[in-house]
C-alpha positions in Angstrom: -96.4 72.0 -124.7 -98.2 68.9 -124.9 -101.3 71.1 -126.1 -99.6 72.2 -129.3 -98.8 69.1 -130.6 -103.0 68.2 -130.8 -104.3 67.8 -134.7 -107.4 69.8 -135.4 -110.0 67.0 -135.6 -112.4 69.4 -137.7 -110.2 69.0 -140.5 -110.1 65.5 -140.6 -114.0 64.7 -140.0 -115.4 63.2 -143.2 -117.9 64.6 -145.6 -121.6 63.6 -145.9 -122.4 62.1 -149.3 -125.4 63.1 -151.3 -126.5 59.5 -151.6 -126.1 58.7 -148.1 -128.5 62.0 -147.6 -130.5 60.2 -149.7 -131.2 57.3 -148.3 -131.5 59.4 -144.9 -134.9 61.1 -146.4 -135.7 57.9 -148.3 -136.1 56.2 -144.5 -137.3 59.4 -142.8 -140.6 59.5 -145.6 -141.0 55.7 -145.1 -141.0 56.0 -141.3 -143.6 58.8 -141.5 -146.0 56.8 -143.5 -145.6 54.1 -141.0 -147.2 56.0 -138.3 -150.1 56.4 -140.4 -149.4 59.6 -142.2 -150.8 59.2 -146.3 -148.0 58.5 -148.7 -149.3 61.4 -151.4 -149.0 63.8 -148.0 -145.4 62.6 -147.6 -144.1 63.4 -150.7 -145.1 66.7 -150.7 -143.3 67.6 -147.8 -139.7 68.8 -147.9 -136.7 67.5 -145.9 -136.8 70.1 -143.4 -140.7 69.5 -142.8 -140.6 65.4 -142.6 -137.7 65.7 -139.8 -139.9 68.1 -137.7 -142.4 65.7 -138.4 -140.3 62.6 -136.9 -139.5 64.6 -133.8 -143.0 64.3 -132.2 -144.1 61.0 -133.8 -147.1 60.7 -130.9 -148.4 64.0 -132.9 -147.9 62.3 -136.2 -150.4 59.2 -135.1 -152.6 61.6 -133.4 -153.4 63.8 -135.8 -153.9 60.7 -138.8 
């Protein structure tokens, strides 16, 4: 009984914000150019491509 009484916590789970997503990439870009990578690379990368990036930051320094 106990289990029907439960509120679906997917309903209630906030949204992301497109300026906190922002400022997510902003840090993401300046942490890659902190291992060494150039800042002209970094801005050509997209979102998707700077968080695969961040994954495997030994690669990051290796290959700079």
């Amino acid at each position: 009984m106990a289990t029907s009484l439960q509120r679906n916590t997917n309903r209630t789970r906030p949204t992301k914000s497109a300026g906190a997503k922002a400022k997510r990439s902003k840090v993401q870009r300046r942490r890659l150019v902190a291992l060494g990578m150039d800042a002209a690379a970094v801005e050509l990368l997209n979102s998707s491509e700077v968080r695969t990036l961040l994954k495997h930051p030994k690669k990051v320094s290796a290959v700079q």
